[in-house]
C-alpha positions as CSV (number, residue, x, y, z in Angstrom):
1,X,43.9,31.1,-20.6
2,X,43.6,27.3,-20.4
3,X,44.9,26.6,-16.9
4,X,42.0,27.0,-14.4
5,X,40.5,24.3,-17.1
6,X,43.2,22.3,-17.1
7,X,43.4,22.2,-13.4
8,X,40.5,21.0,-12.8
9,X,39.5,18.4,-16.1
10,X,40.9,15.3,-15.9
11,X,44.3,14.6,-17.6
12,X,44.9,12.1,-20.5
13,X,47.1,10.2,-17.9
14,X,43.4,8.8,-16.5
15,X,43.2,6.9,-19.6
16,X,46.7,5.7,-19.8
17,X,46.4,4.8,-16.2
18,X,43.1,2.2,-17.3
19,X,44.9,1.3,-20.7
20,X,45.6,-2.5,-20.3
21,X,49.0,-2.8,-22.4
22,X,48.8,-6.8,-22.1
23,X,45.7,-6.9,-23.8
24,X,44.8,-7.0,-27.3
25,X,43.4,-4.0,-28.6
26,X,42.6,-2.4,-32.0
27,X,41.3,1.7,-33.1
28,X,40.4,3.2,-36.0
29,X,42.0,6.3,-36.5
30,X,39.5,8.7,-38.6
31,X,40.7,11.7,-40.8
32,X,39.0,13.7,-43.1
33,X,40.9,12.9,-46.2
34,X,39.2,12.5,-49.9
35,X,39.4,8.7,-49.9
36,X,37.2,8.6,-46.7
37,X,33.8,9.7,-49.0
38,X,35.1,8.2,-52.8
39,X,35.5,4.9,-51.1
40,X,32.3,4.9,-48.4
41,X,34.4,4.1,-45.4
42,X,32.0,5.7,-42.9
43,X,28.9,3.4,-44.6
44,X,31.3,0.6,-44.3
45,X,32.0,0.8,-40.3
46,X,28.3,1.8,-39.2
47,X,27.3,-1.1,-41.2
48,X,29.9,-3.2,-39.6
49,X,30.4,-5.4,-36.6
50,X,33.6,-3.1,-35.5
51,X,33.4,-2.3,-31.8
52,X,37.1,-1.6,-30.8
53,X,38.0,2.2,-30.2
54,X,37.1,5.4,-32.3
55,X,39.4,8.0,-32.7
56,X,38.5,11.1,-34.5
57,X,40.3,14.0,-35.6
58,X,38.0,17.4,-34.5
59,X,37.3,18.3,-38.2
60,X,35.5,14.8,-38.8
61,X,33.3,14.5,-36.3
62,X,30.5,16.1,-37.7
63,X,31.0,13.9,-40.8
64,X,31.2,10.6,-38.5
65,X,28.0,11.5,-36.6
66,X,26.1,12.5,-39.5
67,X,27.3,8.7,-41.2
68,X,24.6,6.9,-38.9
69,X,27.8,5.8,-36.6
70,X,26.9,5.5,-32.6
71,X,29.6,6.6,-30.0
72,X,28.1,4.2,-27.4
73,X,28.4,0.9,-30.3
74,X,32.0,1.0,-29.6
75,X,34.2,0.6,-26.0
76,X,35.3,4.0,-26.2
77,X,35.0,6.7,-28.9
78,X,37.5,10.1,-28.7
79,X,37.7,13.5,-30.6
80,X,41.0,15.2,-30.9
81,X,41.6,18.8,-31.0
82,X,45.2,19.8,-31.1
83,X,45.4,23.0,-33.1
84,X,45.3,26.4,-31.9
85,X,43.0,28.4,-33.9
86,X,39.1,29.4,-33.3
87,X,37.3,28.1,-36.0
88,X,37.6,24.5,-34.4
89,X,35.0,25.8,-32.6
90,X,32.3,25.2,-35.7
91,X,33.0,21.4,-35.3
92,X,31.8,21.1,-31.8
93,X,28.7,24.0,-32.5
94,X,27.3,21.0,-34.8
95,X,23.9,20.1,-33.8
96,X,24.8,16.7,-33.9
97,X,27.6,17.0,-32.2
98,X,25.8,18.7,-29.5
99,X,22.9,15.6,-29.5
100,X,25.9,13.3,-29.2
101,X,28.4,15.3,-26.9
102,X,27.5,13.6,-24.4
103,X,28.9,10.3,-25.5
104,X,32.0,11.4,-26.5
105,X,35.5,11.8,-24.9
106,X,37.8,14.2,-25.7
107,X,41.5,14.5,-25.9
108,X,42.4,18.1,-25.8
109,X,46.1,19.7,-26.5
110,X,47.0,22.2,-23.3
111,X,47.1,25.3,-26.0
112,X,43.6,24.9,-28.1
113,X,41.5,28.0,-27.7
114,X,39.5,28.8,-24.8
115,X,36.6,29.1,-27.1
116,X,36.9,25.9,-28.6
117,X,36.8,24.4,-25.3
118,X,34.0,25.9,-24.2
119,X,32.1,24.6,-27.2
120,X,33.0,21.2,-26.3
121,X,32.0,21.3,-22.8
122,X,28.8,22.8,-23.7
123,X,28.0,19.8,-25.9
124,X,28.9,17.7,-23.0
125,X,32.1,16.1,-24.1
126,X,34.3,14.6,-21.2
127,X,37.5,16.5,-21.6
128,X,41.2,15.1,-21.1
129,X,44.5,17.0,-21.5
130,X,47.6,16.5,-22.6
131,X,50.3,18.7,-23.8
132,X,52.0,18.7,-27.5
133,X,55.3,19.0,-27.8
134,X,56.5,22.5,-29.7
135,X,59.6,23.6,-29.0
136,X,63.3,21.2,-28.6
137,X,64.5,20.8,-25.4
138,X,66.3,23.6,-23.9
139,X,66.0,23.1,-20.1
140,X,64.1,25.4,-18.2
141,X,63.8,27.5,-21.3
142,X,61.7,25.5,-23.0
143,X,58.3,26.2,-23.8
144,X,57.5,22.6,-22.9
145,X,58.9,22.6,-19.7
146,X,57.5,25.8,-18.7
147,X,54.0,24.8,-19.6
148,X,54.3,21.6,-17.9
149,X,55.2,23.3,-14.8
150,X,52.4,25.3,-15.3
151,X,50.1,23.0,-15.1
152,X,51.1,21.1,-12.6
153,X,48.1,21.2,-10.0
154,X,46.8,19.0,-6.9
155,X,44.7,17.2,-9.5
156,X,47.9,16.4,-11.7
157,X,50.3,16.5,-9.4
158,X,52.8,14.3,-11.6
159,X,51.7,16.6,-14.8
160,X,50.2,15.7,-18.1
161,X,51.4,13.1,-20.4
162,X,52.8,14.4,-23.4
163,X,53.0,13.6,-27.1
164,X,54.5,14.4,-30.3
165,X,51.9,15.6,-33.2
166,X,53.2,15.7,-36.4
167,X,52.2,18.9,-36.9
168,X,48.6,17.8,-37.3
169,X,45.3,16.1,-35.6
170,X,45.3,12.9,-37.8
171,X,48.7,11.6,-36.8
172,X,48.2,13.2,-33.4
173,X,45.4,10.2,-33.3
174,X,47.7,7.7,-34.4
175,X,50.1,8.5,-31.8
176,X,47.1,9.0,-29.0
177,X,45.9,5.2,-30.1
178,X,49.1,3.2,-29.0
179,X,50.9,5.6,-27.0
180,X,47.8,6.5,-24.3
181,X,45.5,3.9,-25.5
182,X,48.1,1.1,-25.9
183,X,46.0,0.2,-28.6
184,X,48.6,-2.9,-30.5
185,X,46.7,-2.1,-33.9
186,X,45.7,1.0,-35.2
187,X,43.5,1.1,-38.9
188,X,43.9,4.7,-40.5
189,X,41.2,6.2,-42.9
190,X,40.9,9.3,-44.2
191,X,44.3,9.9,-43.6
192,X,45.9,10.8,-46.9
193,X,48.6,13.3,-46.6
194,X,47.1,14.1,-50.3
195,X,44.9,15.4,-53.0
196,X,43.6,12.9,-55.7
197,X,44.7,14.5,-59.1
198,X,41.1,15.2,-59.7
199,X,39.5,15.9,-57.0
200,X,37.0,18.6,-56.9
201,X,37.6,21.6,-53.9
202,X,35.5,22.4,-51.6
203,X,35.7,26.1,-52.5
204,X,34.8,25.7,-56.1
205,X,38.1,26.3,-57.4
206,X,40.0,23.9,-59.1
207,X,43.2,24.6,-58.2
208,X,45.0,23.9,-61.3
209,X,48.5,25.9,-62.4
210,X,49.2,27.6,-64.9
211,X,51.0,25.5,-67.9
212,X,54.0,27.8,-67.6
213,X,54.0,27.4,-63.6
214,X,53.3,23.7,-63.4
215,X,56.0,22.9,-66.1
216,X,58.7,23.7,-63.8
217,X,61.1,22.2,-61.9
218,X,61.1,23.9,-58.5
219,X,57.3,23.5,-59.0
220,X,57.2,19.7,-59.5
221,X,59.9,19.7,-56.6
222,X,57.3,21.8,-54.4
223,X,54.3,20.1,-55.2
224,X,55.5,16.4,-56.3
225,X,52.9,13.6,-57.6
226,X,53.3,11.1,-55.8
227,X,52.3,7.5,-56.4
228,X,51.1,5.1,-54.4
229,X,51.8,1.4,-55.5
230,X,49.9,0.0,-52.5
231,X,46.9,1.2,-54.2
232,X,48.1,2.0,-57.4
233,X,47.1,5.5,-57.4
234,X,48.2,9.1,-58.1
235,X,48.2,12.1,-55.3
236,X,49.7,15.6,-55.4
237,X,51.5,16.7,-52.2
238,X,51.7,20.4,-51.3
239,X,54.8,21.2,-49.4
240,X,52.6,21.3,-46.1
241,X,51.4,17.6,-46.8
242,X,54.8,16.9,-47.7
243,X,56.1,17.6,-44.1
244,X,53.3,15.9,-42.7
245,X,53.8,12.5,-44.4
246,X,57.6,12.4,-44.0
247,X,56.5,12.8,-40.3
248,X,53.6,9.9,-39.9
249,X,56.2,7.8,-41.7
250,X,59.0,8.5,-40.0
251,X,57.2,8.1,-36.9
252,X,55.8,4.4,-37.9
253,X,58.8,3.0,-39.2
254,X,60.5,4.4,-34.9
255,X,57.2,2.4,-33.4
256,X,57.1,-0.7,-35.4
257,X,57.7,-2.9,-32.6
258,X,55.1,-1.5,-30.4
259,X,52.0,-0.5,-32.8
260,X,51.4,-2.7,-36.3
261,X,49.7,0.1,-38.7
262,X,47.5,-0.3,-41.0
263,X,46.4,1.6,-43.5
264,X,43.2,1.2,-45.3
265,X,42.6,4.2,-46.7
266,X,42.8,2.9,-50.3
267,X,44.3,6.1,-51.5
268,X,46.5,8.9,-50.6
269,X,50.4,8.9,-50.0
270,X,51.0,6.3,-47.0
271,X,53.2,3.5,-47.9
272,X,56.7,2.0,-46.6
273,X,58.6,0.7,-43.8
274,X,56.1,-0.6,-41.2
275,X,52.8,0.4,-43.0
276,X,50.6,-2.8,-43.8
277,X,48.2,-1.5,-46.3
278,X,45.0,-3.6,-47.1
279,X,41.5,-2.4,-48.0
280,X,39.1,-1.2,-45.3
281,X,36.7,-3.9,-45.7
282,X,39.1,-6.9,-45.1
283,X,40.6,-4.5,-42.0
284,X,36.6,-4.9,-40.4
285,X,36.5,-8.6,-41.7
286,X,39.5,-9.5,-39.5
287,X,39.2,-6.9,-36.2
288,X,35.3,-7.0,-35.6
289,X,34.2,-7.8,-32.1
């Protein structure tokens, strides 16, 4: 449903084509976790003297716009969309998103949904392409080699560049920042693969277990507390979060030699091999301008 799109956009390899990997860079990868509001990290960089690159996930955008922070402050600012489902649409149906569209590029997976696409292009955001990896490789089986034959074109005649997700926007970002940016340093907030113990839904609902549930081992195996002595806090993982975060991790502690991470969320579930974690404020102390 994608490919006349994709035939004619631009691919992500544009971008990777410009990226300078000798130079210096720095980007601020922005999720939509709890710590990002509790700890004012979006007042924090529009008051700030930050002007490397911005990198979004979709469901943040809104958010980011809404914060009083300028696309055109900063030498490039991106949106990623990598899952599949409708409702992604809503993020770029945001009036501010549509004032703003126009300033933003984004980085688009080859299987979002037609109608999220559309959205973006109707507020005006540059679209670039790039496939995520789903299935392991089988040869000419595989689902990604089939869909990168497929959208092969005139305008791509070499393909798309491809990348592994994680299974989710936020450490799709990461991996955008150095692998097609060749960004060397790349801040995460809002990235924190984790609930706060008590933090308050969205919903209304409080999502607490029953005593006789929550008492249990396979529970506490399935939904783990996990604490984070970077930061000295406590987070609950579901076993979705779980996956995620053994990911990100696993994924940091591969690239240490080519991307330093930081992460300044002051919160969540992000520590270990190859994660520097300071607070968010002495990140923009030491990268602004």
């Amino acid at each position: 449903l994608n490919l006349e799109n994709i035939w004619n956009d631009r691919s992500a390899r544009d971008i990777l084509a410009k990226a300078n990997s000798n130079e210096s860079k720095s980007a601020i990868v922005i999720g939509r976790g709890p710590s990002l509001i509790k700890n004012n990290h979006l007042e924090l960089l529009a008051k700030s003297d930050y002007r490397g690159k911005i990198i979004c996930s979709d469901g943040v955008l809104p958010l980011v716009l809404k914060s009083g922070i300028n696309p055109e402050e900063y030498e490039d600012f991106f949106v990623i969309t990598i899952d599949s489902q409708d409702h992604q649409k809503k993020f770029y149906e945001n009036e501010i998103v549509i004032k703003n569209g126009y300033k933003i590029k984004g980085i688009f997976s080859t299987t979002i949904s037609p109608e999220v696409y559309h959205a973006a292009k109707k507020a005006k955001i540059e679209v670039y392409w790039i496939h995520t990896l789903v299935d392991y490789d089988k040869g000419n089986s595989s689902f990604n080699y089939i869909s990168g034959i497929m959208t092969k074109s005139k305008n791509h005649k070499n393909g798309l560049p491809a990348i592994q997700t994680g299974g989710n926007a936020g450490t799709s970002s990461w991996v955008i920042a150095w692998s097609i940016l060749k960004c060397s340093t790349v801040c995460l907030i809002g990235i924190d693969m984790g609930y706060p113990l008590d933090m308050k839904f969205e919903d209304g609902i409080d999502h607490k277990f029953p005593k006789i549930i929550a008492e249990t081992e396979a529970f506490k195996k399935a939904y783990p507390i996990i604490y984070n002595p970077e930061f000295k806090c406590e987070c609950r993982q579901d076993p979705i979060f779980q996956y995620y975060s053994n990911a990100l991790k696993e994924f940091i502690k591969k690239t240490s030699s080519k991307v330093k991470t930081i992460n300044a969320t002051e919160g969540g579930t992000l520590f270990g091999d190859g994660i520097e974690c300071t607070t968010f404020r002495n990140f923009l102390e030491n990268y602004s301008k």
